[in-house]
N, C-alpha and C positions, 0 to 999 in steps of 0.2 A: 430528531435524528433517529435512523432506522436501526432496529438491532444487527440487521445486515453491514453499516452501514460503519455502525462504532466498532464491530470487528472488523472489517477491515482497518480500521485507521489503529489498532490496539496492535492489528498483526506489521503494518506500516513500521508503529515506532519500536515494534519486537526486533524485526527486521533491518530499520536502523542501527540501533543497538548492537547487536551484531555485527553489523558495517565496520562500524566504530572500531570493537574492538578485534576485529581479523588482521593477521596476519599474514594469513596466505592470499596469493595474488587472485588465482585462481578462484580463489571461496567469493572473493570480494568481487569480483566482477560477474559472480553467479550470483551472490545476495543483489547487486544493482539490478541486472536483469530481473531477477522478480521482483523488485522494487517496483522499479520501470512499469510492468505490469497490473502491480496492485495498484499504484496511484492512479493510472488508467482505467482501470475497474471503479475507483473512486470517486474520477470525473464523470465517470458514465452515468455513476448511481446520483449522482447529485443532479446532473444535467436531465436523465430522465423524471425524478425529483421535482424541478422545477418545471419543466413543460406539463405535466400532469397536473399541477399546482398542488400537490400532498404534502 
């Protein structure tokens, strides 16, 4: 796993965590959105990953 690779998924369950515990509606459907994104960026990195074979 890349170092690039384990921070995202450390910023992932940071970010989770967070989810969790909000409150506000607001905060929570902006923490999702960058969810949304980071796990996208996650697919990417994996997907390009594997096509490279590294």
């Amino acid at each position: 796993m890349s170092v690039e690779e384990r921070h995202l998924l450390n910023k992932i369950r940071f970010f989770e965590d967070m989810l969790l515990r909000s409150k506000d509606y607001r905060q929570q459907e902006n923490i999702g959105k960058e969810l949304t994104v980071m796990r996208i960026r996650l697919q990417k990195l994996r997907f390009n990953k594997m096509r490279t074979g590294a």
